[in-house]
Every structure is written in structure tokens, then in C-alpha cells.
C-alpha positions as CSV (number, residue, x, y, z in Angstrom):
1,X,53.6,-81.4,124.5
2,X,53.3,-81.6,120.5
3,X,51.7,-78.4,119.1
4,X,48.6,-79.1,117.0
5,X,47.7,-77.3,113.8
6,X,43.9,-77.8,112.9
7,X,42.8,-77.7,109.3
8,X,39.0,-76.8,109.5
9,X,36.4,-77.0,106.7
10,X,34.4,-73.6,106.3
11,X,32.1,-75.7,103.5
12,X,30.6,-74.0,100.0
13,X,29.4,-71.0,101.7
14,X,26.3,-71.7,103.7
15,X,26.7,-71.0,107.7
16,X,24.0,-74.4,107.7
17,X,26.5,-76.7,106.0
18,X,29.4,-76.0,108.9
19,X,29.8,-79.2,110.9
20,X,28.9,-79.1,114.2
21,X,33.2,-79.8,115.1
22,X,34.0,-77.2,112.9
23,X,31.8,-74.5,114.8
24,X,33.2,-75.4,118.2
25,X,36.9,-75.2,117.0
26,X,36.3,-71.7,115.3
27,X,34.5,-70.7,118.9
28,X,37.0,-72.4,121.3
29,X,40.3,-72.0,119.0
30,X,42.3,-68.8,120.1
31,X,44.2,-68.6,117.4
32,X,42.3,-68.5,114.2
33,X,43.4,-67.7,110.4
34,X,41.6,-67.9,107.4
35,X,43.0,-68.5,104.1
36,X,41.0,-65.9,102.5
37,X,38.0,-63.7,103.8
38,X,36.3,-63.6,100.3
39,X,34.2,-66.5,101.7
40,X,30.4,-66.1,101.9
41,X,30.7,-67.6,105.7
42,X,33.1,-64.6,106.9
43,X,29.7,-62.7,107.9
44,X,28.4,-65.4,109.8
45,X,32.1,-65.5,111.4
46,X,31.9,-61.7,112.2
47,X,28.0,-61.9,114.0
48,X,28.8,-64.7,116.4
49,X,31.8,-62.8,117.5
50,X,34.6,-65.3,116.1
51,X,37.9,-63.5,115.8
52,X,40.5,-64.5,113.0
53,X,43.1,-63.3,111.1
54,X,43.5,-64.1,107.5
55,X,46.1,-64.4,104.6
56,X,44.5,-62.3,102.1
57,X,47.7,-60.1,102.2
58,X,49.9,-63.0,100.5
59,X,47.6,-62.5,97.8
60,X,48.5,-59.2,97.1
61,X,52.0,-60.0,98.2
62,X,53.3,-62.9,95.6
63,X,53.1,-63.2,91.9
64,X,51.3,-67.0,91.7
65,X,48.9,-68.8,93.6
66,X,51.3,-71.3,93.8
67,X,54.2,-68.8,95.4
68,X,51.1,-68.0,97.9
69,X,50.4,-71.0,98.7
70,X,53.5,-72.3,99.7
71,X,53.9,-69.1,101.7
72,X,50.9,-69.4,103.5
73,X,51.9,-72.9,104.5
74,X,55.4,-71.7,105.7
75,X,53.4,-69.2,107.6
76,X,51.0,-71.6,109.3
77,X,53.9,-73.8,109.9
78,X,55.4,-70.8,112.1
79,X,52.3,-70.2,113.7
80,X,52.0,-74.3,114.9
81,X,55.8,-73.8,116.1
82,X,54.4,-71.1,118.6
83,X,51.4,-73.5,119.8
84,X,48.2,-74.4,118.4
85,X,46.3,-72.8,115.5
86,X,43.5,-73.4,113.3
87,X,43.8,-72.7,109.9
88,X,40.2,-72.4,108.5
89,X,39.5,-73.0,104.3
90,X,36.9,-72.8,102.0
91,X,35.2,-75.6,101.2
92,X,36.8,-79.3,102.7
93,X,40.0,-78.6,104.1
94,X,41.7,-81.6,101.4
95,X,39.6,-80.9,98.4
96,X,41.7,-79.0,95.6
97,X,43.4,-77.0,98.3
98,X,47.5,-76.9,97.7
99,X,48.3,-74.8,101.4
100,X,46.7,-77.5,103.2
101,X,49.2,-80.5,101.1
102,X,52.0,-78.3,102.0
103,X,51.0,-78.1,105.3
104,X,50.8,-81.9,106.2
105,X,54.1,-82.5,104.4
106,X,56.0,-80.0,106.6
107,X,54.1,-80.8,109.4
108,X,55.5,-84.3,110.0
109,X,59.3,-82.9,109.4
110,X,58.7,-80.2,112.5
111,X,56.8,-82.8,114.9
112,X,53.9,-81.0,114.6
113,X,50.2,-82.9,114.7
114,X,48.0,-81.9,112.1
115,X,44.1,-82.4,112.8
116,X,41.3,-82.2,109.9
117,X,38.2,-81.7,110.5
118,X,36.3,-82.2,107.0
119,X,33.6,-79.9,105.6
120,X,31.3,-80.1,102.8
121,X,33.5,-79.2,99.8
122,X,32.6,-77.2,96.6
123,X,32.1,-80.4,94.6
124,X,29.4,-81.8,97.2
125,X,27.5,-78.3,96.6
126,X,28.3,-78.6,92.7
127,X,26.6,-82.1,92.1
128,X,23.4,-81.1,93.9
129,X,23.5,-77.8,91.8
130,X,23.6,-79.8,88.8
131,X,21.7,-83.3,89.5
132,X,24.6,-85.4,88.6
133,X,26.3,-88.7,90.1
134,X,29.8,-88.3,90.4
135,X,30.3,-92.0,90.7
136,X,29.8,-91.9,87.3
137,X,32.7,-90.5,86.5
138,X,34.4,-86.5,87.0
139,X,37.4,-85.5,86.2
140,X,38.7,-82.7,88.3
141,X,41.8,-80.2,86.4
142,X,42.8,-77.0,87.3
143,X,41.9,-74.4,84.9
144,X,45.4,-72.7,85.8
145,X,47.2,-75.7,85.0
146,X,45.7,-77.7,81.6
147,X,49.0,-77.4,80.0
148,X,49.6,-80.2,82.3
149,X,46.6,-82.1,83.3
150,X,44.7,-84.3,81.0
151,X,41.1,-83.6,79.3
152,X,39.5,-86.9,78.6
153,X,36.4,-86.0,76.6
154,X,34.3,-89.0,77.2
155,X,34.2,-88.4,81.1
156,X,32.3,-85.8,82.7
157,X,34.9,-82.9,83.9
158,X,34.6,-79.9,86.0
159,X,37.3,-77.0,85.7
160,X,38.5,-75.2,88.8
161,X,39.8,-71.8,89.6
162,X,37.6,-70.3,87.0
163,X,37.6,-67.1,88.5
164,X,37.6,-64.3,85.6
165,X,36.6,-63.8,82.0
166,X,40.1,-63.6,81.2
167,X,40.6,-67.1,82.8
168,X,37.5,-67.9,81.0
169,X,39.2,-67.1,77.7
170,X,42.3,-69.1,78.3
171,X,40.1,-72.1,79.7
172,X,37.7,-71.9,76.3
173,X,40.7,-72.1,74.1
174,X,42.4,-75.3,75.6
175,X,39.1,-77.3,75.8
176,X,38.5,-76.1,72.2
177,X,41.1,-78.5,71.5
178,X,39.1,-81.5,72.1
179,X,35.4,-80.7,71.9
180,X,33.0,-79.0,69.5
181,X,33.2,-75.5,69.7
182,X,29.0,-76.2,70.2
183,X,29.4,-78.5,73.3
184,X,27.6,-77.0,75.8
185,X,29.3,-76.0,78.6
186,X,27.7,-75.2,82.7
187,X,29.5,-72.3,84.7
188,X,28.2,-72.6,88.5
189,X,28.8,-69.6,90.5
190,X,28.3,-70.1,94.3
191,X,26.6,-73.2,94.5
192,X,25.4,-74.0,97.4
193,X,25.2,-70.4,99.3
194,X,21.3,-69.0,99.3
195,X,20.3,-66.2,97.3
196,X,23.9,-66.0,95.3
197,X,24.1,-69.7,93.8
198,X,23.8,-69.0,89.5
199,X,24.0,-72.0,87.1
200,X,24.6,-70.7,83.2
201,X,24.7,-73.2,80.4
202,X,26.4,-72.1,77.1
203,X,28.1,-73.3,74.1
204,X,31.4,-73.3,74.5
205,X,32.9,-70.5,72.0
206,X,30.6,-68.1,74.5
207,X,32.2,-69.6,77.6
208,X,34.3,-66.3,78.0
209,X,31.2,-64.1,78.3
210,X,29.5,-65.4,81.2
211,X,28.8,-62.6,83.3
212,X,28.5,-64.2,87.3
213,X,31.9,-65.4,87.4
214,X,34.0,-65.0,90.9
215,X,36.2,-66.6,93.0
216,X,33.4,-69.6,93.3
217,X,33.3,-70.4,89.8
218,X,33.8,-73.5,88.5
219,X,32.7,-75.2,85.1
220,X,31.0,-78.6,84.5
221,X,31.6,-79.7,81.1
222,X,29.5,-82.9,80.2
223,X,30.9,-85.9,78.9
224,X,31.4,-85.8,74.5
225,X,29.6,-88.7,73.1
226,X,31.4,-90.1,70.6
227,X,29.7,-91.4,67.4
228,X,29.2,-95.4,67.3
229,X,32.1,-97.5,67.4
230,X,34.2,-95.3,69.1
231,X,36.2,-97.0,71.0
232,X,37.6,-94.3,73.3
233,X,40.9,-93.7,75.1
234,X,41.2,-93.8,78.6
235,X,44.9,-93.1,78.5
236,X,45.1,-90.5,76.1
237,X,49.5,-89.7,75.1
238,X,49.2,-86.3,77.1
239,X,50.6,-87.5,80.3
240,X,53.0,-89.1,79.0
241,X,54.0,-86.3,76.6
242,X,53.5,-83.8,79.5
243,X,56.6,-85.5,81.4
244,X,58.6,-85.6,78.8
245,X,58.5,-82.0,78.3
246,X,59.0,-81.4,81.8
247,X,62.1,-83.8,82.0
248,X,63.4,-81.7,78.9
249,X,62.5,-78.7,80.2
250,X,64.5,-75.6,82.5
251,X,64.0,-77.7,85.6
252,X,64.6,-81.2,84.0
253,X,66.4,-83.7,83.9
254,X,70.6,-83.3,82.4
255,X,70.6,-86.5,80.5
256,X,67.5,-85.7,78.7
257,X,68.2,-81.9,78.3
258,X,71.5,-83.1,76.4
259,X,69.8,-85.5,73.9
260,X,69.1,-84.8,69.9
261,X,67.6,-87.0,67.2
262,X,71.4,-88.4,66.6
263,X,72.1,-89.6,70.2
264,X,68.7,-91.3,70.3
265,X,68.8,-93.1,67.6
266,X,70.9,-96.4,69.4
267,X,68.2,-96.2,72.2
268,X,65.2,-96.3,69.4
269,X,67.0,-99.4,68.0
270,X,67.7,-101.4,71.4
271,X,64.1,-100.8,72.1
272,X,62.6,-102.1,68.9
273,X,64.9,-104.9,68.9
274,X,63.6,-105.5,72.9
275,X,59.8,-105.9,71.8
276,X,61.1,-108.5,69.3
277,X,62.4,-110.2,71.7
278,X,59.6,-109.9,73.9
279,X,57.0,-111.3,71.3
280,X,59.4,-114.1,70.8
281,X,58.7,-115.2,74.2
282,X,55.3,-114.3,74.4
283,X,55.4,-113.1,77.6
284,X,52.4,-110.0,77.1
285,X,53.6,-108.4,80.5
286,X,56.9,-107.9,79.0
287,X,55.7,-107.1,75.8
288,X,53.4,-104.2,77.1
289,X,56.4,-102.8,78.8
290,X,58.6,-103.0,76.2
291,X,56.2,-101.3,73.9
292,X,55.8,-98.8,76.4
293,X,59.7,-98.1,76.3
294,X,59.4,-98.1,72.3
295,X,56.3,-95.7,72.6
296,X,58.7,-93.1,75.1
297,X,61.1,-93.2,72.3
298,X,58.6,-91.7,69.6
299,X,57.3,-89.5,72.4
300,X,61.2,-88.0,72.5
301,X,61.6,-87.3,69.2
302,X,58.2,-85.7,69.2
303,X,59.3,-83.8,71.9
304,X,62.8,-82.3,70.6
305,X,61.1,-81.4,67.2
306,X,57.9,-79.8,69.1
307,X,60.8,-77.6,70.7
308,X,62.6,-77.2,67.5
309,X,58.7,-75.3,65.8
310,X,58.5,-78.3,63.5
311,X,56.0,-81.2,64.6
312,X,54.7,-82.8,67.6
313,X,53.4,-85.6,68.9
314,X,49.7,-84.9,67.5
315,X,51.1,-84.1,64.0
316,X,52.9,-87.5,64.4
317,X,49.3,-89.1,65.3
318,X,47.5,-87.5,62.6
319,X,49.6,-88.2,59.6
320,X,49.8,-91.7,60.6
321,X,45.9,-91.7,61.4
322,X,44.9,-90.3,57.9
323,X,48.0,-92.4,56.4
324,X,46.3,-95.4,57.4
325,X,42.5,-94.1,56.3
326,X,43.8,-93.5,53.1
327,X,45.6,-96.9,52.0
328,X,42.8,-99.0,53.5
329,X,40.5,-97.6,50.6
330,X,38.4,-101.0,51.0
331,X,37.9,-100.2,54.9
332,X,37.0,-96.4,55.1
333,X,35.6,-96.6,51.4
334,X,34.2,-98.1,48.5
335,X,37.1,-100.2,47.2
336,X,36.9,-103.8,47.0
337,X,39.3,-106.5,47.9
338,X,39.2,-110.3,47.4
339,X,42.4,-111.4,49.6
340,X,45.7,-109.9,50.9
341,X,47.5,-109.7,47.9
342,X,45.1,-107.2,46.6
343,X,45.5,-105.2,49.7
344,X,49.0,-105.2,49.0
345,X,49.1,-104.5,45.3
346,X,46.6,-101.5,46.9
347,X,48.8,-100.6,49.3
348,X,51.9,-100.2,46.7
349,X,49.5,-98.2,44.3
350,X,48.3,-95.5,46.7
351,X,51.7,-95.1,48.4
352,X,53.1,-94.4,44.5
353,X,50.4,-91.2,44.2
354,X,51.4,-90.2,47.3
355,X,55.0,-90.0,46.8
356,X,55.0,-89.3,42.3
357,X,58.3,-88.3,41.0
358,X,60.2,-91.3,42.7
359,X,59.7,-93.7,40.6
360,X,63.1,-92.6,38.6
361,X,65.1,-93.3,41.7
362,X,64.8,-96.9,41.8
363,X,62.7,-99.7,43.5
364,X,65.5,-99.9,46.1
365,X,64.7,-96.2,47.4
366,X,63.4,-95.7,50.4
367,X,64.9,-98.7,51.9
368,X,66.8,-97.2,55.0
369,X,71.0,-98.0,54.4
370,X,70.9,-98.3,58.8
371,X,68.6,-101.1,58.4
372,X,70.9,-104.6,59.7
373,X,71.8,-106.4,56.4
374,X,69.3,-109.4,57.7
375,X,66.2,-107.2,56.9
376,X,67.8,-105.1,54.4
377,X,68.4,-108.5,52.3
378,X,65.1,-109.2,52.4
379,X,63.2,-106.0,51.6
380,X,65.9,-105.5,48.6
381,X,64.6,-109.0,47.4
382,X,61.0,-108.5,47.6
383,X,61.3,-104.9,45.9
384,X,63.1,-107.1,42.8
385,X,60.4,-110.3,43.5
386,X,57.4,-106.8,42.8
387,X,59.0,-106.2,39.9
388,X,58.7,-109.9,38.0
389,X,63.0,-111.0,39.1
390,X,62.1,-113.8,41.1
391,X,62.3,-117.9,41.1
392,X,58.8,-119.2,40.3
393,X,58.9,-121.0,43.4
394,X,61.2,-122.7,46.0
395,X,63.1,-125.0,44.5
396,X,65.2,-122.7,41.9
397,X,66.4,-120.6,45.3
398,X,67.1,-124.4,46.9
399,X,69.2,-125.1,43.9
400,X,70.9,-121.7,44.4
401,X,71.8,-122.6,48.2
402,X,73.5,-125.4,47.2
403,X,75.3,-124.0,44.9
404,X,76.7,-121.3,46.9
405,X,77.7,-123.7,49.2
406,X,80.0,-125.4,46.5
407,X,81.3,-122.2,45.7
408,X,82.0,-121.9,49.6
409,X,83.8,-124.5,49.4
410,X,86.2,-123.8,46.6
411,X,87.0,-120.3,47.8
412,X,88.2,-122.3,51.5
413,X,90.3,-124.5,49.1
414,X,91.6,-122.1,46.6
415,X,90.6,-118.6,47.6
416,X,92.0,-115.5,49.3
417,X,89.9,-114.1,52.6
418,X,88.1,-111.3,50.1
419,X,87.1,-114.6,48.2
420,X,85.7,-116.5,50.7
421,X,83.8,-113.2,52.1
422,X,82.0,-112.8,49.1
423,X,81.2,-116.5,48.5
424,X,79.9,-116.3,52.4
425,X,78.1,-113.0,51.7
426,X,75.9,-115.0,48.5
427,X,75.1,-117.7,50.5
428,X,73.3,-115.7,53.0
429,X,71.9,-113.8,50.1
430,X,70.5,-117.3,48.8
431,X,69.0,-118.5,52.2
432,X,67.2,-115.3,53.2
433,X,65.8,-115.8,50.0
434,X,64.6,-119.4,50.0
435,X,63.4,-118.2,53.4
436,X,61.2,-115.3,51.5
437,X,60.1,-118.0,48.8
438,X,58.7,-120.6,52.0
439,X,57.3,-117.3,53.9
440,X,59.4,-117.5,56.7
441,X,60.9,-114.3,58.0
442,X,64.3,-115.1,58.2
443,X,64.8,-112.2,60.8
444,X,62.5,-114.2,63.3
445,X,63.7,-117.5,62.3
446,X,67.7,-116.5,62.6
447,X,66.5,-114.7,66.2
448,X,64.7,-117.7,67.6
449,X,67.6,-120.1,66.6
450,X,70.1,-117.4,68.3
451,X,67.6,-117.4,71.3
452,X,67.5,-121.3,71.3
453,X,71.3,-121.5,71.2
454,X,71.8,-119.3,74.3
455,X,69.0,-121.5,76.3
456,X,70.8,-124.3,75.3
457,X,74.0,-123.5,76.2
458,X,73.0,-121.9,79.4
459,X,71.9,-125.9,80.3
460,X,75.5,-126.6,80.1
461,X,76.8,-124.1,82.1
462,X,74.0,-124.9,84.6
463,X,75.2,-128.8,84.4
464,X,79.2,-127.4,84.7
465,X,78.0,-125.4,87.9
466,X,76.5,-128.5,89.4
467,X,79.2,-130.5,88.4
468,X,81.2,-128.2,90.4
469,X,83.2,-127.2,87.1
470,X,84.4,-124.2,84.9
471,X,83.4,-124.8,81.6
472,X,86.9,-124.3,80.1
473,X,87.9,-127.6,82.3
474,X,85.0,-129.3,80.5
475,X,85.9,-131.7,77.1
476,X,84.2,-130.8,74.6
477,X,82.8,-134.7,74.5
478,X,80.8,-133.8,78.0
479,X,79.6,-130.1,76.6
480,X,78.3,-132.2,73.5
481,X,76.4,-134.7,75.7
482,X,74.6,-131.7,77.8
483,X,73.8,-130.2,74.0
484,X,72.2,-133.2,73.1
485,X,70.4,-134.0,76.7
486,X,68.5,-130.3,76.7
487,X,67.6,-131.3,73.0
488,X,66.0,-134.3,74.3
489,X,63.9,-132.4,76.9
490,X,63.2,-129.7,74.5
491,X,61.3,-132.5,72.0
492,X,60.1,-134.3,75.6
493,X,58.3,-130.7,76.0
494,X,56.7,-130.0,72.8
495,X,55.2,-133.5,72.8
């Protein structure tokens, strides 16, 4: 016969709110524990003659709730190995109670049965004390643990395991970090038991010196509202920041643990280059995940330097946030614009006070040497362009293609390979630039052609497979024909 371990719900405190099951298992079970005795019901318990034991001693015993936690679920684990128990918790037995997780998960590796039998919880108790709908929206975060659990401001959030001033404190200081240090704040001490339930509101800064604080403390904070045209963040960068610390932390993951600014810096590229691609094919499932990948690079790099005492990740969102208040002068102030090009000569103004003193180094400076020769070709010739060296339109940089093109030609006649290198190396020059002079990116437009060349010639190897063929055995006559019937479909398409 499979031994059964009972989880039982001793609800907020009031004898009235036990369920009706969870009275006849306390009276019939032989075997009862409790996790704690510092539980209003206890005294109810000890007049109707309900013997228990209880695991107040772990507490005393271990050095974090959640070493006794884990004990306590060994424990009851040992105690269902012997026969049936119940184990008997504040509150409802699956609400914001870690033994009980434990205690299911080991369960089903022993081939024990575990039983619940739900009670009111704390939260049931809180919302009546405080009037509120929690369909609304609540978040629930343990005040131990807000190093790792995320605040989001604009939702209603109640903070458990408040159970000192001195948790107070700590509690006050991390939720300083995103509201008002006016935003008032509820501390709800008992709610639900008769005669001891207290509800004090407070500003925040004076969370710390609430007096009725115990072991059935929690804190209601109510939801910030944001001033109009806010538009909010439902996903705030703190979960995602909080896993990258703990992948690089003592625990963590090797790779990650052995990676610098230096080593990263081919993954930063190959991810960029990805989300290219991906808005090339404008795909927007692939291009949210590929930003996603881009966005755990910056989060990285953030992280190393956070560990290093020099930045982190909200250093890197506030410079860019003020960055971009203060060159969009014609946005967030009174500046006026009339097109684009203003913005830009704008732009190019502001970033100069910003950065005085370089204007001695060069216009080329600050153009990165890593960047591929493509893009460096063409921020080197708009830097020139900004500074009057430019063809008044087109045609002078047509006229230049060509001519690099004769010059091509010689050097294949006449020249040595350092020659024709060169002459190569101008012409590219000269079409990036006619490509600046007609607006066309020539990064984007080289990329596409590349991306159009491998679809293509994918169609013939497609056609060789079919043909039952390797494509070496294939003339080039028959490859040409395939080239020319994907063109066709192509153009059949796009009509």
C-alpha cells in the first residue's frame, strides 16, 4: 500500500476559516506536524485536544529559510516513508510555501502520494483587509529575494516575508529604486485573525518604522501611476539581467564564467549581422528573436563591467535615454525643425558640444577601424560629402565607375597583382559611392543580391537532386538554364 503524505491548509489564522476536510484530518490523522507553532490557530489546536509535533526546531537549527525548508521537506519525506502523515501550514498549503514544492517533487521519486487539502491562504485574508480585486493585477515577490524577482511599478504588488524592521529596512531600500520615496505604502499584520489583524499606511521612507510587524506581515504597495503618455514596461531588463548574473555567477555556467569583452566581441557581430538578415526577410518572428539574441549580448557586456565596479545595465539605459532626449531638442524642447536634413545638421551640432576638443583629430574619428570595409567605405564618404568633397549629383560618381572600370582593365592587361588590387579596390570605392549619391545603402543592396544569389543557386541544386545528379556532373549550359528558369519565376512572382 502507497504511504500518503497530506498537505493541510491551517488558513490566515482564524479557527472559522479551517475547512471542514482540514478539521477532520487534523482530528483523525495520528501523525500530525506543523511547520511552525507561531500560528494564531495552534490554541485552537491545543483546546480540541489535537496532538502535533512541529518543526520550529529547524528554525533555530539552519542558517536560511531556504536550508530549513529543504530540511523540513527531507524530514517529512522520512516521516511518509514510515506511513502516513499530515503536514499542516499556514495559510494554503501551495501559496508562497517552498517545504510544500519540495515536498511534491520528492514525493513522486519515493512513490509516495501526496494529498492537498487547500485552505484559505494569507492573500485571500489580505484582499478583504484591503478592499482590492486581485484580478486586477498583483504581483507577489519575496521580500528575502528582490535581488532576483522583478518590481513592475505599474502593477499592484504585495511583499512577503516582511517579518522585522530590519527586513523592513532592506525591503524600503530596494523598492526605493523604483518608486517615490512618498508612495504610500500598506503593512498588514494578521489579516484575517480577530482582535490582532492591524492595517498601517505610510510613505515609503517610513516603511522601516512600522511598529506591528511579525511573522504575518506582508506589504501591499499600490500600483505607480505614471504621468500621461507613459507607455509602461511589462517586461522590464531585470529578468533578463538577473540570469545573466546568475549564469556568470559561483554556481554558473563555465562557458559564460570564462567570457570577457574580447571573446564576445565575434558573438556581438554574428548577432547584428543575424537581425540584418532577419529584416531582410521580413520574417517579424525571426526578427524578434534575433533582436532578442542581440539584446543578451548588450546584457553581457553590462554584466562583466557591472562585476568589474564600472557600469551596468541601467547606466547603459540611462546614458542612451538622456543621449537621445538631448539630440532630439525639437522633440523634448523648443527647437524647431522643417525636414530631416535639419535634424541631421542638429544631430551633428549637439554631438560636437558634447564631445569638444575632437574636432583636431579629423572627420574620420570615431569611425570604428573593425567596421567591414562595405560600411566603413561609406561612413568615410559621407564624413567627406559633410564637409563640401562630394559630386553634385549622380552622374560625376557614374562617370567615375566607368572609369575605374577602364582602369580595371588595363591593370588585367598590363599590370602586376598589387596593380589590379588597387584598381579593384577604387572601383568598389566608386560604386559604394554612386550608391550613397542614389540613396541606396550599398550594405543592404550587396546583402540582398548575396541572399538572392544563394536562393538561386539552391534552385539548381534542387533541379540536380531531381535530376538525380551531382552538380559537378552538370554542364555548365544546363546550370545556366536552371539560373535563367528561377529568374523567370522570380519576375512571374513579383508580377
Amino acid at each position: 500500500m502507497v504511504n500518503t503524505i497530506t498537505l493541510a491548509g491551517l488558513g490566515p489564522g482564524d479557527p472559522g476559516m479551517l475547512s471542514l476536510a482540514a478539521v477532520e484530518a487534523l482530528t483523525k490523522s495520528r501523525r500530525v506536524w506543523l511547520r511552525t507553532e507561531m500560528h494564531p490557530v495552534v490554541e485552537w489546536l491545543k483546546e480540541k485536544g489535537i496532538a502535533y509535533n512541529s518543526f520550529d526546531h529547524v528554525y533555530r537549527q539552519e542558517d536560511s529559510f531556504q536550508d530549513v525548508y529543504r530540511r523540513i521537506a527531507r524530514e517529512v519525506i522520512e516521516l511518509g516513508r514510515e506511513g502516513d502523515v499530515l503536514y499542516a501550514l499556514p495559510g494554503h498549503p501551495l501559496v508562497a510555501e517552498e517545504s510544500s514544492d519540495l515536498i511534491i517533487e520528492w514525493a513522486g521519486r519515493e512513490g509516495l502520494k501526496v494529498k492537498i487539502i487547500p485552505g484559505v491562504s494569507f492573500l485571500d485574508a489580505l484582499v478583504a483587509a484591503l478592499k482590492i480585486d486581485p484580478a486586477k493585477g498583483l504581483n507577489i515577490v519575496d521580500g528575502l529575494r528582490l535581488d532576483r524577482q522583478p518590481i513592475q511599478p505599474e502593477v499592484a504588488t504585495v511583499v512577503i516575508q516582511a517579518y522585522s524592521r530590519l527586513v523592513l529596512s532592506e525591503i524600503k531600500l530596494n523598492l526605493m529604486e523604483y518608486y517615490p520615496d512618498d508612495h504610500p505604502v500598506v503593512a498588514v499584520t494578521a489579516a484575517g485573525v480577530p482582535g490582532r489583524e492591524r492595517v498601517n499606511t505610510c510613505p515609503l521612507h517610513h516603511l522601516d518604522r512600522v511598529k506591528t510587524v511579525n511573522h504575518l506581515t506582508s506589504i501591499y504597495i499600490p500600483p505607480l501611476n505614471r504621468p500621461a503618455g507613459y507607455t509602461g514596461c511589462n517586461y522590464p531588463l531585470d529578468p533578463l539581467v538577473g540570469v545573466m548574473a546568475r549564469l556568470r555567477g559561483r554556481e554558473g555556467c563555465p562557458w559564460d564564467k570564462e567570457q570577457n569583452h574580447l571573446t564576445l566581441r565575434k558573438y556581438l557581430l554574428e548577432e547584428a549581422y543575424e537581425v540584418i538578415e532577419a529584416l531582410d526577410g521580413q520574417d517579424m518572428y525571426n526578427i524578434c528573436e534575433e533582436l532578442g539574441d542581440l539584446l543578451l549580448q548588450i546584457v553581457f557586456h553590462a554584466q562583466i563591467a557591472s562585476e568589474h565596479g564600472q557600469f551596468d545595465i541601467n547606466d547603459v539605459v540611462r546614458a542612451i535615454t538622456e543621449k537621445m532626449i538631448r539630440r532630439h531638442p525639437h522633440v523634448f524642447g523648443d527647437a524647431r525643425v522643417e525636414s530631416s536634413a535639419d535634424v541631421i545638421v542638429n544631430w551633428a551640432a549637439i554631438k560636437e558640444k558634447e564631445k569638444p576638443g575632437q574636432g583636431g583629430k579629423g572627420i574620420f574619428e570615431g569611425i570604428p577601424g573593425s567596421f567591414p570595409a562595405l560600411m566603413k567605405a561609406q561612413k568615410v564618404q559621407s564624413r567627406a560629402a559633410g564637409v563640401g568633397f562630394d559630386w553634385p549629383d549622380y552622374k560625376g560618381a557614374l562617370d567615375k565607375v566607368y572609369e575605374e572600370l577602364n582602369e580595371i582593365q588595363e591593370a588585367v592587361k598590363n599590370g602586376g597583382s598589387a596593380q589590379r588590387e588597387n584598381e579593384i579596390g577604387d572601383a568598389l570605392f566608386a560604386v559604394v559611392n554612386l550608391a550613397r549619391l542614389l540613396k541606396i545603402d550599398a550594405e543592404v543592396a550587396l546583402s540582398k543580391t548575396v541572399n538572392r544569389f544563394r536562393r538561386r543557386f539552391r534552385y539548381i541544386e534542387e533541379k540536380a537532386a531531381l535530376a538525380g545528379r551531382e552538380l559537378a556532373e552538370c554542364s555548365l549550359e544546363q546550370m545556366d538554364a536552371w539560373w535563367e528558369e528561377i529568374k523567370k519565376v522570380e519576375k512571374s512572382i513579383k508580377k
